[in-house]
PQR file with spaces between the fields and no chain letter, atoms N, CA, C, O and H, PARSE charges and radii, in Angstrom:
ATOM       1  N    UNK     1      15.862   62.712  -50.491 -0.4000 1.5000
ATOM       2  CA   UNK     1      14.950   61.772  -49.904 -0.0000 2.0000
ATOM       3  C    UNK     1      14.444   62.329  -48.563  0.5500 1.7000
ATOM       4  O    UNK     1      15.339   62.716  -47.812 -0.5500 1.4000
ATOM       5  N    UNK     2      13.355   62.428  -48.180 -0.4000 1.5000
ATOM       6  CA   UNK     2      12.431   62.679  -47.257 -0.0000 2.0000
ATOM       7  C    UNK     2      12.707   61.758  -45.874  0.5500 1.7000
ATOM       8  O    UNK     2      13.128   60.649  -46.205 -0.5500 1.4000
ATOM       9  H    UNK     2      12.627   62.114  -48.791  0.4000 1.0000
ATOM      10  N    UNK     3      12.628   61.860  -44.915 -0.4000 1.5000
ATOM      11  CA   UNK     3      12.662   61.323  -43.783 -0.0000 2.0000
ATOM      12  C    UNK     3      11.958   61.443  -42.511  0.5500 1.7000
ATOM      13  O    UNK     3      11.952   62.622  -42.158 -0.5500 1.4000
ATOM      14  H    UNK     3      12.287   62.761  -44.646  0.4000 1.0000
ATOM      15  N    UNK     4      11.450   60.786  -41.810 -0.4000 1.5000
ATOM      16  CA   UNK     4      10.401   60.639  -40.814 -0.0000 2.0000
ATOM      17  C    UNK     4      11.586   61.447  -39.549  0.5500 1.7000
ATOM      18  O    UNK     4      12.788   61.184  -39.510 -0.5500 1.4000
ATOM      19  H    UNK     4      11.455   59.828  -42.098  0.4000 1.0000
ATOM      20  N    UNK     5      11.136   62.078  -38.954 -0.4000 1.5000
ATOM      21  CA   UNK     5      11.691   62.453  -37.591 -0.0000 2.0000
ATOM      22  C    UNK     5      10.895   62.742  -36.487  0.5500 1.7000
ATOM      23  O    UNK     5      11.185   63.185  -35.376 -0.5500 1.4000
ATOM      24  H    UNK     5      10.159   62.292  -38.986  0.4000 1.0000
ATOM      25  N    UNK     6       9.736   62.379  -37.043 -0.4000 1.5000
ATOM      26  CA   UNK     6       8.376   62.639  -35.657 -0.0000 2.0000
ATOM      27  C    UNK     6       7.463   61.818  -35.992  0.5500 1.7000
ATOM      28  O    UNK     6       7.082   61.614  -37.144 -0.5500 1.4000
ATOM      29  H    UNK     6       9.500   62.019  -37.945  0.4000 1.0000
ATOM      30  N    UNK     7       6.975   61.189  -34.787 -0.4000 1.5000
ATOM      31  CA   UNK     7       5.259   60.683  -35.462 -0.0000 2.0000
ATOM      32  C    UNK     7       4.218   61.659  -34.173  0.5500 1.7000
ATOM      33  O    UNK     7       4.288   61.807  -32.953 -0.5500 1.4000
ATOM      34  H    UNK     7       7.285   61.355  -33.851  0.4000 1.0000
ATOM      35  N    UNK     8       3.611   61.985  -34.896 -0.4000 1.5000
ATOM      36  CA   UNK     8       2.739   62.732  -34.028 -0.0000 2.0000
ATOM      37  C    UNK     8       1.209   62.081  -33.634  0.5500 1.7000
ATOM      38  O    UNK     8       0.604   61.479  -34.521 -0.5500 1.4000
ATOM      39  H    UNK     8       3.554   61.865  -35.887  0.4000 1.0000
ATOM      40  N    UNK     9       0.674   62.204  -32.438 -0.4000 1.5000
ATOM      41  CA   UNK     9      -0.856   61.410  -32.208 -0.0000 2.0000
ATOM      42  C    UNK     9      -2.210   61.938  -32.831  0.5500 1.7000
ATOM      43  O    UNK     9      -3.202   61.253  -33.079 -0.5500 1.4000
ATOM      44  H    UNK     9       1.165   62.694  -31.717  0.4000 1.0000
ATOM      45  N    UNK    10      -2.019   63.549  -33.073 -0.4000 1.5000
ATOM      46  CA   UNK    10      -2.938   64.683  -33.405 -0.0000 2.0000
ATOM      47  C    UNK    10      -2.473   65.472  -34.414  0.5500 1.7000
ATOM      48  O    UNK    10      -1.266   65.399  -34.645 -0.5500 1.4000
ATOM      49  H    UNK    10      -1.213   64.105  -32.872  0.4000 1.0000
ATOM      50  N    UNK    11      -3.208   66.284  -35.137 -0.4000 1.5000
ATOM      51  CA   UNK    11      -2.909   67.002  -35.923 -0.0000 2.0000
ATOM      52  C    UNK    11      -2.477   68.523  -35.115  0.5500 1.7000
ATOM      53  O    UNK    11      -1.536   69.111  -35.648 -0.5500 1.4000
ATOM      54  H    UNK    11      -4.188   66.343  -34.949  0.4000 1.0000
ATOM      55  N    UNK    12      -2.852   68.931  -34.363 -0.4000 1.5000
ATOM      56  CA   UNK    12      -2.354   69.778  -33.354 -0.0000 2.0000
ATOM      57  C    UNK    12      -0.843   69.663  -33.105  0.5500 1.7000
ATOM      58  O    UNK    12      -0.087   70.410  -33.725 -0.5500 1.4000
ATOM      59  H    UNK    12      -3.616   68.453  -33.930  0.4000 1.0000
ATOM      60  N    UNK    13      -0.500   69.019  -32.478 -0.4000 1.5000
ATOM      61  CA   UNK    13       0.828   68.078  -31.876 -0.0000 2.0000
ATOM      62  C    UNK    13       1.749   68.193  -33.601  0.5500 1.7000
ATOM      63  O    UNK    13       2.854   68.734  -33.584 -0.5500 1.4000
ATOM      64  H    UNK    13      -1.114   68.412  -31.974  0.4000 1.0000
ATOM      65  N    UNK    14       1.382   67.839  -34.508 -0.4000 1.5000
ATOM      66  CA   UNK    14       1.959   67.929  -35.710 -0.0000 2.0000
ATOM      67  C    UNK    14       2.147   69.454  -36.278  0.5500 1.7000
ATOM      68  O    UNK    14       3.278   69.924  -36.399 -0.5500 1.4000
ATOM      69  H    UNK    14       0.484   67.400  -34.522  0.4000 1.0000
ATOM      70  N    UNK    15       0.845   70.282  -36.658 -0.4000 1.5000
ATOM      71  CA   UNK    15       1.672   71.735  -36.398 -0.0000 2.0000
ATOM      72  C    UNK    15       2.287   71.922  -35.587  0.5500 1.7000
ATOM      73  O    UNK    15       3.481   71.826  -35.872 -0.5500 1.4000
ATOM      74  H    UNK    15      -0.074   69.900  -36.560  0.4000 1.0000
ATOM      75  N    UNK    16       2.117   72.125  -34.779 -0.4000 1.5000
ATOM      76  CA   UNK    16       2.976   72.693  -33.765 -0.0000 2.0000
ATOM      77  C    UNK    16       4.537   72.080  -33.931  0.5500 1.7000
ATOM      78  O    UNK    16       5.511   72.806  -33.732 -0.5500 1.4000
ATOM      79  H    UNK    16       1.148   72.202  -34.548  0.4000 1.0000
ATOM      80  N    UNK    17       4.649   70.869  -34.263 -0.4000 1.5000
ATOM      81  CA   UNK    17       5.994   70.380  -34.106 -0.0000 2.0000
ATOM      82  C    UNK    17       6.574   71.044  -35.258  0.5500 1.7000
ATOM      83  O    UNK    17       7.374   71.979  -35.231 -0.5500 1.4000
ATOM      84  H    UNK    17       3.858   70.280  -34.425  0.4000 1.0000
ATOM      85  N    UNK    18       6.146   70.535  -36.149 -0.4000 1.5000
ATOM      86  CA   UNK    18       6.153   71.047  -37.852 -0.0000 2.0000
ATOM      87  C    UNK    18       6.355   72.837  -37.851  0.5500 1.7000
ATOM      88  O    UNK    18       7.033   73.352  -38.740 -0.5500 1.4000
ATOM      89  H    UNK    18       5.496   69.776  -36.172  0.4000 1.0000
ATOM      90  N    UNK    19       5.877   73.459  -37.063 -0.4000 1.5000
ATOM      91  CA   UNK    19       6.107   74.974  -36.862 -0.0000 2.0000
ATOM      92  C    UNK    19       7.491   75.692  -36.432  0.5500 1.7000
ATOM      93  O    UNK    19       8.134   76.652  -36.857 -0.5500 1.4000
ATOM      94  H    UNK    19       5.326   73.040  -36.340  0.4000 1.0000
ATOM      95  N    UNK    20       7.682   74.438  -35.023 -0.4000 1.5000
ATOM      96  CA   UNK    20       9.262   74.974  -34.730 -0.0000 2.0000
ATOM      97  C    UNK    20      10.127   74.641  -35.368  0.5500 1.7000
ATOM      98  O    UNK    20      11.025   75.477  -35.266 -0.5500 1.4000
ATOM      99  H    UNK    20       7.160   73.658  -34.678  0.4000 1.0000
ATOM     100  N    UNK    21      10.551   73.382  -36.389 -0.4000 1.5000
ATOM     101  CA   UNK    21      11.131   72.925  -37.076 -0.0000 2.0000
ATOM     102  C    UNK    21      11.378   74.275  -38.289  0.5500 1.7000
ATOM     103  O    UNK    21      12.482   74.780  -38.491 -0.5500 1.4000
ATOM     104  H    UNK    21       9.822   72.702  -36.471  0.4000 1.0000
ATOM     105  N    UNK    22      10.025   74.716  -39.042 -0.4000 1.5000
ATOM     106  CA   UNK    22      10.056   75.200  -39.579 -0.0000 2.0000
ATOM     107  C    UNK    22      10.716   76.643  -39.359  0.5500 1.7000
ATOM     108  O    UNK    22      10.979   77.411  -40.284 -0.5500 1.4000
ATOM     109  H    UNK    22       9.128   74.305  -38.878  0.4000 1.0000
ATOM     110  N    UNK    23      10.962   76.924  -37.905 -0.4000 1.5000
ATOM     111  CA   UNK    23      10.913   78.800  -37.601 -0.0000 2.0000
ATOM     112  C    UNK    23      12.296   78.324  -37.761  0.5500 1.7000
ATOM     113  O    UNK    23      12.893   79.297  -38.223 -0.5500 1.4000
ATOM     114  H    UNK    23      10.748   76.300  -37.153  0.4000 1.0000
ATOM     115  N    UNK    24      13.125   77.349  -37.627 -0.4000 1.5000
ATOM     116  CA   UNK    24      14.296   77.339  -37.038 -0.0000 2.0000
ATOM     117  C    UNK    24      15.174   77.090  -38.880  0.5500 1.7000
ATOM     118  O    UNK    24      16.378   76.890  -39.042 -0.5500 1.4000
ATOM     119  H    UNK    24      12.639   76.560  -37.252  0.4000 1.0000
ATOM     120  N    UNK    25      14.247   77.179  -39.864 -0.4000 1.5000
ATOM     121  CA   UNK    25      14.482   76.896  -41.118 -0.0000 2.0000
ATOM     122  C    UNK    25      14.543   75.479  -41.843  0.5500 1.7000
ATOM     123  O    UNK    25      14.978   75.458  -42.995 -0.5500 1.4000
ATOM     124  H    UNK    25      13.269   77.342  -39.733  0.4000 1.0000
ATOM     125  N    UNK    26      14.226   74.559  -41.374 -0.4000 1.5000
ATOM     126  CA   UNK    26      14.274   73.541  -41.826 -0.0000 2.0000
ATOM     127  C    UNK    26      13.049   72.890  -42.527  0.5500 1.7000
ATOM     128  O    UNK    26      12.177   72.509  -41.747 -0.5500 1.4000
ATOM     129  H    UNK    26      13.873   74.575  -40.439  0.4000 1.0000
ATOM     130  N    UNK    27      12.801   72.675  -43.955 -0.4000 1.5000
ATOM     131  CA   UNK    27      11.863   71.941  -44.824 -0.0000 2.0000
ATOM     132  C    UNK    27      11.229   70.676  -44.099  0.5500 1.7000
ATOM     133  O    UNK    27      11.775   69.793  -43.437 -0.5500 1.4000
ATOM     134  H    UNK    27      13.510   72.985  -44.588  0.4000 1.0000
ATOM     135  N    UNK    28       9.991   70.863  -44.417 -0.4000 1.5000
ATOM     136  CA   UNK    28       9.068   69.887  -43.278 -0.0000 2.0000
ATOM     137  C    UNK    28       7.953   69.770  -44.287  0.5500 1.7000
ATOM     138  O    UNK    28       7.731   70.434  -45.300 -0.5500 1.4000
ATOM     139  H    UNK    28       9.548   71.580  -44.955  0.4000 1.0000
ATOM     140  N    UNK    29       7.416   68.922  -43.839 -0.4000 1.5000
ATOM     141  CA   UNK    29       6.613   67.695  -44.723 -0.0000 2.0000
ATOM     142  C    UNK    29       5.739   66.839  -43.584  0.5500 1.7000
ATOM     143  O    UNK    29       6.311   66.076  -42.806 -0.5500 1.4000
ATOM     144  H    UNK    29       7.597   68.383  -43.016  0.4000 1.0000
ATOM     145  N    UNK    30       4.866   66.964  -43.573 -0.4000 1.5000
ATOM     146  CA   UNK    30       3.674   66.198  -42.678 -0.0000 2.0000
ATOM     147  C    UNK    30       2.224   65.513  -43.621  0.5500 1.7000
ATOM     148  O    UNK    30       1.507   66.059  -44.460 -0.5500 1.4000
ATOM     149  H    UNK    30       4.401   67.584  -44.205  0.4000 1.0000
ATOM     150  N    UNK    31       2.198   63.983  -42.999 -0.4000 1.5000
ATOM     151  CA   UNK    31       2.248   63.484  -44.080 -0.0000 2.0000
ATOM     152  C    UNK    31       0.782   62.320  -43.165  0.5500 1.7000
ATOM     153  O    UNK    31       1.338   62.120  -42.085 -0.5500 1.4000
ATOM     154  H    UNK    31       2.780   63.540  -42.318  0.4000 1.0000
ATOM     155  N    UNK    32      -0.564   61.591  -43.080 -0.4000 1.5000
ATOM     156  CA   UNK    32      -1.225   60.806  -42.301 -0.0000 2.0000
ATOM     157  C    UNK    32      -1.069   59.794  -42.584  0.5500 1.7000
ATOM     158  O    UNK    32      -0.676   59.471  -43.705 -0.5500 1.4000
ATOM     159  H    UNK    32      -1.016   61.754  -43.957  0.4000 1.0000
ATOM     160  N    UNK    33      -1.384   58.822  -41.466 -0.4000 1.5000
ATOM     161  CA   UNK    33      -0.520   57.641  -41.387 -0.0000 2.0000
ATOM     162  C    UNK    33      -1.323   56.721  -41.125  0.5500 1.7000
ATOM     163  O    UNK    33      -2.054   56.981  -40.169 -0.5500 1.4000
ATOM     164  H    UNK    33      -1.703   59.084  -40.556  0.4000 1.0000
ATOM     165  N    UNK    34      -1.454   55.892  -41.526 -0.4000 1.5000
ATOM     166  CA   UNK    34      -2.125   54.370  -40.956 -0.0000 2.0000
ATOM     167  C    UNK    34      -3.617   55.115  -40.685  0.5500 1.7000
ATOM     168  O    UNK    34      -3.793   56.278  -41.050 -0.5500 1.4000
ATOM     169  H    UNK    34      -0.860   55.680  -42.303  0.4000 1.0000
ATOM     170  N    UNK    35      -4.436   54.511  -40.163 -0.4000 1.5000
ATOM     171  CA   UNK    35      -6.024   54.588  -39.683 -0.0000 2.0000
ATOM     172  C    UNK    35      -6.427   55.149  -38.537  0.5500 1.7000
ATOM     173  O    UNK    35      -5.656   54.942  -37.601 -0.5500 1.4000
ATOM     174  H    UNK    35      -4.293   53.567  -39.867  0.4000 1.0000
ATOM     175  N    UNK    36      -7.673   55.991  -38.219 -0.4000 1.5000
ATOM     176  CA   UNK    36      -7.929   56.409  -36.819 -0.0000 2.0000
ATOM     177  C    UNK    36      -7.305   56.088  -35.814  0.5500 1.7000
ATOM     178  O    UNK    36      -7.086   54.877  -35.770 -0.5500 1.4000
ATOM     179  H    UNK    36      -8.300   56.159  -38.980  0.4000 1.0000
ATOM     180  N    UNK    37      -6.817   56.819  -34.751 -0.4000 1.5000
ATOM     181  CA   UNK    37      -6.663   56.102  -33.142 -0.0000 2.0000
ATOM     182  C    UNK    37      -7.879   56.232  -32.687  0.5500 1.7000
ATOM     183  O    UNK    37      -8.766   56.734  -33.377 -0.5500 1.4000
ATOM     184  H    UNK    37      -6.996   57.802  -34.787  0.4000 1.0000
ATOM     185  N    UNK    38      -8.121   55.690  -31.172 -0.4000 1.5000
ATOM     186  CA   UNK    38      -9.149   55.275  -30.432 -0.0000 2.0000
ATOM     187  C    UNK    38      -9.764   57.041  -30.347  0.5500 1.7000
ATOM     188  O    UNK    38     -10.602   56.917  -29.454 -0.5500 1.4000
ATOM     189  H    UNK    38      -7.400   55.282  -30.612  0.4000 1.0000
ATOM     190  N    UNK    39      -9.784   57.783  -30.554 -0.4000 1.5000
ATOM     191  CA   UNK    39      -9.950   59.231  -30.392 -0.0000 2.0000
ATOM     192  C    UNK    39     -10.709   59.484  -31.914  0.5500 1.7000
ATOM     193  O    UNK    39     -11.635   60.294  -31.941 -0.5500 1.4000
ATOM     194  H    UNK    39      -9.104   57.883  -31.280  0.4000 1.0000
ATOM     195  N    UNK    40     -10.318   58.807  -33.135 -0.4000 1.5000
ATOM     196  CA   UNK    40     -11.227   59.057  -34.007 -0.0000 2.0000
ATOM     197  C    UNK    40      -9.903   59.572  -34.789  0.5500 1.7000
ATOM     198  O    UNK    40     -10.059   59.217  -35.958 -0.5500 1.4000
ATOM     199  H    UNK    40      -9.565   58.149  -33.112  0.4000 1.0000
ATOM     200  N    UNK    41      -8.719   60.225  -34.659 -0.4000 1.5000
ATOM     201  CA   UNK    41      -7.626   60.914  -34.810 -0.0000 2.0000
ATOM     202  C    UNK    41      -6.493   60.233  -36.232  0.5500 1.7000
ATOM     203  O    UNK    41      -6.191   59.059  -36.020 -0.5500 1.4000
ATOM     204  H    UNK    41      -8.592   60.513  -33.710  0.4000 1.0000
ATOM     205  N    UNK    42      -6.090   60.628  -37.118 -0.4000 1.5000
ATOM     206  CA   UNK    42      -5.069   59.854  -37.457 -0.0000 2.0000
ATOM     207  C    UNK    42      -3.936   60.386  -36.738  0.5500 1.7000
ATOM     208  O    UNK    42      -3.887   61.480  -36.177 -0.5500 1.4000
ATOM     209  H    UNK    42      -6.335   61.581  -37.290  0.4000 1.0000
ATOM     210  N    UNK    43      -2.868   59.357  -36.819 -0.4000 1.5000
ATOM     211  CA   UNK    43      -0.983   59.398  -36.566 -0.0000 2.0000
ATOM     212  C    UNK    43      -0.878   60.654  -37.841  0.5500 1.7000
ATOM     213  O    UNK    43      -1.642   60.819  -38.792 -0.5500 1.4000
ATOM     214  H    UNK    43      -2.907   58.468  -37.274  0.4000 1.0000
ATOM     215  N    UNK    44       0.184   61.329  -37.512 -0.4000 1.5000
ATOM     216  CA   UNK    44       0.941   62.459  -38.372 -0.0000 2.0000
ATOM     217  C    UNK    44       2.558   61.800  -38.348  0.5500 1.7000
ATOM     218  O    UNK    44       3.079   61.331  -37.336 -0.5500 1.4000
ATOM     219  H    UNK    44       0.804   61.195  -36.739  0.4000 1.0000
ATOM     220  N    UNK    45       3.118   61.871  -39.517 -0.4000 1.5000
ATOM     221  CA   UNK    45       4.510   61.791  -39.756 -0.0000 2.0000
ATOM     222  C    UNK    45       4.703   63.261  -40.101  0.5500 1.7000
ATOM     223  O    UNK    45       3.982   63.965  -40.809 -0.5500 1.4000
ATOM     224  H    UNK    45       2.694   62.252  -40.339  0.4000 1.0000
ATOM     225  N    UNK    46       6.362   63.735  -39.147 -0.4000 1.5000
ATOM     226  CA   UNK    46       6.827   65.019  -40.060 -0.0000 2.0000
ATOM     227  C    UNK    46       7.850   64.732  -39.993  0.5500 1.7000
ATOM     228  O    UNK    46       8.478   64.590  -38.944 -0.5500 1.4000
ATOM     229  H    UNK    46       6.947   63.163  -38.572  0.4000 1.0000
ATOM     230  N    UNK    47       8.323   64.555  -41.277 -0.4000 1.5000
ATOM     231  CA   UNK    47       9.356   64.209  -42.262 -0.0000 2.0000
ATOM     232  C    UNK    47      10.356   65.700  -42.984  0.5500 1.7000
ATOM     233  O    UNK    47       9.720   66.684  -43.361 -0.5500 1.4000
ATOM     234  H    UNK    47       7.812   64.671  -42.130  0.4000 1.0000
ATOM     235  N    UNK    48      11.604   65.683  -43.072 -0.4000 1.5000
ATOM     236  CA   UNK    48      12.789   66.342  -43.437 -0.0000 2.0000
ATOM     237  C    UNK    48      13.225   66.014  -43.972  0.5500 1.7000
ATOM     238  O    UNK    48      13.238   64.783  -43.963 -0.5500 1.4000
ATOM     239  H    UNK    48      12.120   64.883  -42.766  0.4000 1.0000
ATOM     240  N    UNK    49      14.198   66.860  -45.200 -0.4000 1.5000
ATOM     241  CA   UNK    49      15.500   66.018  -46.125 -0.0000 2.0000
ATOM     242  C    UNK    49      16.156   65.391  -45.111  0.5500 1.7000
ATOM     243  O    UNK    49      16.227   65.588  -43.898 -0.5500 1.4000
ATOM     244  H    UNK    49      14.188   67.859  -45.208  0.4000 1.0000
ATOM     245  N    UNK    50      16.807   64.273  -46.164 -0.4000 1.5000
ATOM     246  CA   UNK    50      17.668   63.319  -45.484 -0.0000 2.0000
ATOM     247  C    UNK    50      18.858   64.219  -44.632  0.5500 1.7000
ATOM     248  O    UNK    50      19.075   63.933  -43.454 -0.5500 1.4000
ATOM     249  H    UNK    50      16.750   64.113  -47.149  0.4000 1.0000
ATOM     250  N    UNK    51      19.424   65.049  -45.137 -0.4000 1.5000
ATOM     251  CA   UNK    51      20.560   65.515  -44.977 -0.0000 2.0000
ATOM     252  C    UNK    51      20.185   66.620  -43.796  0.5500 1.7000
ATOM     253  O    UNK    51      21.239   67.160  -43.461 -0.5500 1.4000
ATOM     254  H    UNK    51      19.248   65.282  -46.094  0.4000 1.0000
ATOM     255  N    UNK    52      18.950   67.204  -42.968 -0.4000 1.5000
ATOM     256  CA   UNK    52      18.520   67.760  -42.231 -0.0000 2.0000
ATOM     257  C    UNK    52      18.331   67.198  -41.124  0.5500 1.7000
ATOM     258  O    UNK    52      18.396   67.949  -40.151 -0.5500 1.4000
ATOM     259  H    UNK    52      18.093   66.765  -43.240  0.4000 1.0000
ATOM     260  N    UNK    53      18.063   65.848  -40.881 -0.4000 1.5000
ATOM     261  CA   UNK    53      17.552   64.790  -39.974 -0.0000 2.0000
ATOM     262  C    UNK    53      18.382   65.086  -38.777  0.5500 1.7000
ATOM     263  O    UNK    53      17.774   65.203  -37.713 -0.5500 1.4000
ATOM     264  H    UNK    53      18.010   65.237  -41.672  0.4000 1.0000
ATOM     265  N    UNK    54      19.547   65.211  -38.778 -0.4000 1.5000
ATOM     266  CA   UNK    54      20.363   65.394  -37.457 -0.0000 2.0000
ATOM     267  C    UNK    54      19.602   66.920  -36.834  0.5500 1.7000
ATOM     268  O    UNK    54      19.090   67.040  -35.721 -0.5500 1.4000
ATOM     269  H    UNK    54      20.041   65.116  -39.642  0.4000 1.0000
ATOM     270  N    UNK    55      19.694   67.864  -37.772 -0.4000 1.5000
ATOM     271  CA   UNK    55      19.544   69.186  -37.037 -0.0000 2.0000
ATOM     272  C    UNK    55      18.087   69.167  -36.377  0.5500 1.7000
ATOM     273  O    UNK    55      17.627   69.703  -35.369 -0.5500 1.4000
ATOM     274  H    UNK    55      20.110   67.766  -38.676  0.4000 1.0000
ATOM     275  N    UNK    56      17.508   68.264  -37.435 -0.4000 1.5000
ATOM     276  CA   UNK    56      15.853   67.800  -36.456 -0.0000 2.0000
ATOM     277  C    UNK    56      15.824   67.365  -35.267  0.5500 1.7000
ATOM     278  O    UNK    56      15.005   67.597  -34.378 -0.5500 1.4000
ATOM     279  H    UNK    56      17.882   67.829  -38.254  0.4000 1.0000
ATOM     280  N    UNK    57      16.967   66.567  -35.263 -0.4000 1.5000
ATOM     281  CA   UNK    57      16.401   65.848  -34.171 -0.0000 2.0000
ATOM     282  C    UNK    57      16.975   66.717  -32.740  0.5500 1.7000
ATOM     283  O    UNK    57      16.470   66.664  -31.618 -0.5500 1.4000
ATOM     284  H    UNK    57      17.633   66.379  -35.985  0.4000 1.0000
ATOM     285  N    UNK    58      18.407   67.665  -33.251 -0.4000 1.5000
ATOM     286  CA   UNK    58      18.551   68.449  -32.287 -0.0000 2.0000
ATOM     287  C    UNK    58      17.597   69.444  -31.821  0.5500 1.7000
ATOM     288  O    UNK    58      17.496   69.618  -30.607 -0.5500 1.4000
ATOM     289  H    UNK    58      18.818   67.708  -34.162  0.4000 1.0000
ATOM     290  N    UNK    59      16.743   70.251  -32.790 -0.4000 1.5000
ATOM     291  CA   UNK    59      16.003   71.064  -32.571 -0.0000 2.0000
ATOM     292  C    UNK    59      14.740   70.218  -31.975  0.5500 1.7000
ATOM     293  O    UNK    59      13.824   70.842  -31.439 -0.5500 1.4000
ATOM     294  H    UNK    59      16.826   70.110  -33.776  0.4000 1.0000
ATOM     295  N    UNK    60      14.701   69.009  -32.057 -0.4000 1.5000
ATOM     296  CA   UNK    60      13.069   68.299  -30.887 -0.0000 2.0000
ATOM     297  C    UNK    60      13.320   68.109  -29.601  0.5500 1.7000
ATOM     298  O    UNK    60      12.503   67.941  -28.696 -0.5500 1.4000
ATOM     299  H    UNK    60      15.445   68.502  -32.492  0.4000 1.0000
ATOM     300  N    UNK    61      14.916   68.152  -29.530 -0.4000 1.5000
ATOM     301  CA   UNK    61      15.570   67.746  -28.130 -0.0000 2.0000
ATOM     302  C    UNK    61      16.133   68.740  -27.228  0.5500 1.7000
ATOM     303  O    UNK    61      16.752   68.552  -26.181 -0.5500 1.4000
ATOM     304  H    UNK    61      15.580   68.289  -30.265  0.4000 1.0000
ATOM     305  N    UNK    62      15.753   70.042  -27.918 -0.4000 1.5000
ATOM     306  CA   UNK    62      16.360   71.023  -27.673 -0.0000 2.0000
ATOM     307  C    UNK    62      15.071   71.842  -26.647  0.5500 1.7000
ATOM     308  O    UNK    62      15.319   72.366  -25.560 -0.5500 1.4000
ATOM     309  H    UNK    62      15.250   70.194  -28.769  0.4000 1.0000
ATOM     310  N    UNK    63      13.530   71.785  -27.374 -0.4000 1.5000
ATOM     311  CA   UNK    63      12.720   72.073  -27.677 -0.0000 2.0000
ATOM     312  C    UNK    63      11.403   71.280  -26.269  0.5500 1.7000
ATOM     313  O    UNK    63      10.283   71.623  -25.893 -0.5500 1.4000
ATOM     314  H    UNK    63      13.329   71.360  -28.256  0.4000 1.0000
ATOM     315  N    UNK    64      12.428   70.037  -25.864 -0.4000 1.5000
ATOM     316  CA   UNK    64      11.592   68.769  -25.298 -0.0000 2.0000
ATOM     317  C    UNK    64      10.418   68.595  -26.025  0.5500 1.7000
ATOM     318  O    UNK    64       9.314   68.863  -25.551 -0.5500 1.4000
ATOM     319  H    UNK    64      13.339   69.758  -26.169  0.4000 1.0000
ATOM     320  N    UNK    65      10.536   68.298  -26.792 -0.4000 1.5000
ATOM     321  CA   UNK    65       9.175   67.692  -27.735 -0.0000 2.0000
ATOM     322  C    UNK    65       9.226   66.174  -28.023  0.5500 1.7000
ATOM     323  O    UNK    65       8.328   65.639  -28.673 -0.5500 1.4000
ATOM     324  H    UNK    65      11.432   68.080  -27.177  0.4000 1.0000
């Protein structure tokens, strides 16, 4: 099962997050969310196996993201 561990504002902000996740080996999944923001922009979810979610969240905190 897939799991949310980021919501991102930009699609920028979402690679990029989605990139280090990825260098560090972890399966990533980015996914648009709900409707434009005031910018014209959608929300980005990047989502991980369930069983990865901890090492995510170390590697965003690690990372300050």
């Amino acid at each position: 099962m897939w799991t949310v561990v980021y919501m991102a504002q930009n699609k920028e902000d979402a690679d990029s997050i989605g990139k280090v996740l990825e260098e560090k080996g972890l399966l990533i999944k980015v996914r648009t969310m709900g409707e434009n923001n005031d910018e014209g922009e959608l929300c980005y979810e990047i989502l991980v196996p369930e069983s990865e979610v901890n090492e995510a969240h170390e590697i965003i905190i690690e990372n300050n993201i």
